[in-house]
C-alpha angles and dihedrals in degrees: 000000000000088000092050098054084041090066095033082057090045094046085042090052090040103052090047084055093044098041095043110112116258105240116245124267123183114246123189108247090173139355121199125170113230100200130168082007099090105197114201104179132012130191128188109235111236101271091041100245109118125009127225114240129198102225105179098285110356142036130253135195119229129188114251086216116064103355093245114138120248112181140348116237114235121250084199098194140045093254105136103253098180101185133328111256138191094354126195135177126224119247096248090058091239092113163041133199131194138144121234107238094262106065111286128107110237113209118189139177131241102205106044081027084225130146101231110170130032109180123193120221124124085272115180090164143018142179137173124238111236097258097054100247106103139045114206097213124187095224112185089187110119105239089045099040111154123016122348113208099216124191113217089191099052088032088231147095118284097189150320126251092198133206131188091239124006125218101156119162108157136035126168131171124218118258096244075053091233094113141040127180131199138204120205128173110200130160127265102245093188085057120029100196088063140078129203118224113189124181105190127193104208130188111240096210099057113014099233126126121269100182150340098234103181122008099182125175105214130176097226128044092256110166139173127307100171136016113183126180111197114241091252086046096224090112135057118192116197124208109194136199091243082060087249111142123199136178121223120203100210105204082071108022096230129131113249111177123019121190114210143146096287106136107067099259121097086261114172127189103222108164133013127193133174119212129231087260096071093200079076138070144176128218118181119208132194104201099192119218147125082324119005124261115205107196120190109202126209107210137179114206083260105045147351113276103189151348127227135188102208116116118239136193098159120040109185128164139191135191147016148337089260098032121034131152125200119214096204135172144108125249110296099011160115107282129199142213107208126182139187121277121148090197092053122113122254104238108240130188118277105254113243100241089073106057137033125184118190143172113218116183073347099292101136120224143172126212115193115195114188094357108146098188122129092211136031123204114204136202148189132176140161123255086272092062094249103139113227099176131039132182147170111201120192109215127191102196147033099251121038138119124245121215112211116215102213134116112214130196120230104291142085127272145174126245116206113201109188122185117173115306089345132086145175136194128201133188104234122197119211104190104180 
């Protein structure tokens, strides 16, 4: 009898381990490098197949396939459109806001992938309600400061939430379109060495204040970078100005994680995404060295998963809680489609003693020793991150040295080597 209930308790054991879901991991489905294309913003389309992307001026349509570009949307008039700043896409997947980096809310459509509104009014941010009738617009005119209620359909202004002084650098509506919050940083003009930073939850419906979720005195005007609801919208993650992240539960409107610079490194939270498993989420950090580490972390609402050193400047995901897929990069490349499998392997760094780059009467070259790779990406950027030299380079065995063709001028740069999943950066010196 003993024995019986001894193997009904093992099968038992051994059918929750077996049944528990893997948890996920990010494997490459493709790589491309951008450059010179810098992309700023990028937004899915509705049924996932191709992804918006802010490209100075203008947007183009890539292919979520393969991250090759398809078509330019038309900017169909002069109006100075200087860049395109702080895009979203509505719900419905009909269209995409922006403002255009000096002061006007940019509206296009997807379909005719037109620009067909440009409104001028000291926008610093916009978003679209989730029925496609109004446009939420941080306005900082005086006759419009706050938030200016805009009908697309009567192609006027509803109505003006209005605020004293107006900072506002961030605004995001939740994904069921009932809510919207906003984060604004202003300065405290009863004391002039403080700042005011504000982060509000709204109802959509009525306009009306729901909560004050964060009313923090801060020496400097530090704002908002990055406001993020889940897709369940339970959930609100913060990205701040002072690279702190926090994550808001919104049935109680408390904080309930906070990322910070907590581990004796200069360690600084630049980007946060949650992933269509809500159960999921990204935060992207710059620690910042000798030469920089960026380090992309995979976390459950319970621990960190994984670490990853690819740089980021977008984070952008599609799909399901089964199936998902994350557009990631940062400005001129490379970018990456990642998507989720649980068998894939982390990236790591490359180890140092298998590569040496070095710069002899400053002719730059890179030795590879047991580096089983087909192809090699190279990079090189200045100290600002801006990439001035980009190749693929086919090998054909594990330990070789590659000339780079290149004349720089006195300075000091960064060379990238990626193989595979693996990849290595060194600080380079050019003295002319």
């Amino acid at each position: 009898m003993l024995q019986k209930i001894f193997l009904i308790v093992l099968a038992f054991l051994l059918f929750s381990i077996s049944s528990k879901a893997a948890e996920p991991d990010l494997a490459i489905e493709w790589q491309k490098d951008m450059y010179p294309t810098e992309i700023s913003f990028a937004k899915f389309s509705a049924d996932g197949n191709y992804i918006y992307c802010a490209v100075g001026n203008t947007i183009q349509k890539m292919d979520a396939s393969n991250g090759e570009f398809v078509s330019a949307f038309d900017n169909v008039d002069s109006s100075f459109i200087y860049i395109i700043n702080k895009m979203q896409i509505s719900n419905s997947g009909n269209y995409i806001v922006a403002n255009n980096g000096d002061g006007a809310a940019l509206v296009y459509d997807v379909k005719t992938e037109k620009k067909i509104k440009q409104i001028p009014l000291g926008v610093s941010a916009v978003t679209i309600t989730n029925n496609d009738k109004y446009l939420l617009i941080a306005s900082s005119r005086p006759e419009t400061k706050g938030i200016v209620v805009y009908n697309l359909q009567t192609d006027k202004i509803d109505t003006v939430l209005k605020f004293e002084h107006n900072g506002i650098s961030a605004i995001q509506i939740s994904h069921d379109g009932n809510n919207f919050v906003t984060g604004f940083s202003e300065k405290d003009y009863n004391n002039y060495d403080t700042w005011l930073q504000k982060l509000i939850l709204w109802d959509t419906e009525t306009f009306k204040q729901i909560a004050i979720l964060e009313n923090n005195e801060l020496s400097s005007g530090w704002g908002y970078r990055n406001l993020n609801f889940s897709n369940d919208d339970n959930y609100l993650s913060v990205v701040r100005e002072n690279y702190y992240a926090a994550i808001y539960d919104l049935s109680t409107n408390k904080q309930i994680k906070l990322f910070y610079n907590n581990d004796g490194r200069e360690k600084y939270c630049m980007n946060f995404h949650f992933l269509p498993d809500i159960n999921y989420f990204l935060v992207f950090f710059v620690v910042f060295e000798d030469v920089n580490v960026y380090e992309l972390e995979l976390h459950s609402f319970e621990s960190l998963i994984k670490t990853y050193n690819y740089q980021d400047q977008t984070i952008e995901s599609y799909g399901n809680e089964n199936n998902w897929r994350v557009f990631y990069g940062g400005g001129t490349g490379p970018y990456y489609m990642f998507k989720n499998d649980a068998s894939s392997i982390s990236p790591t760094i490359i180890n140092k003693e298998n590569i040496s780059i070095s710069t002899n009467n400053n002719l730059i070259s890179i030795d590879i020793i047991d580096i089983n790779a087909e192809q090699l990406s190279i990079f090189i950027s200045d100290l600002l991150g801006k990439t001035i030299y980009t190749e693929n380079i086919q090998v054909n065995q594990s330990n070789c040295n590659i000339p780079i063709n290149i004349d720089l001028n006195t300075g000091t740069y960064l060379c990238k080597v990626i193989a595979g999943n693996k990849e290595y950066t060194q600080k380079i010196e050019i003295v002319r």
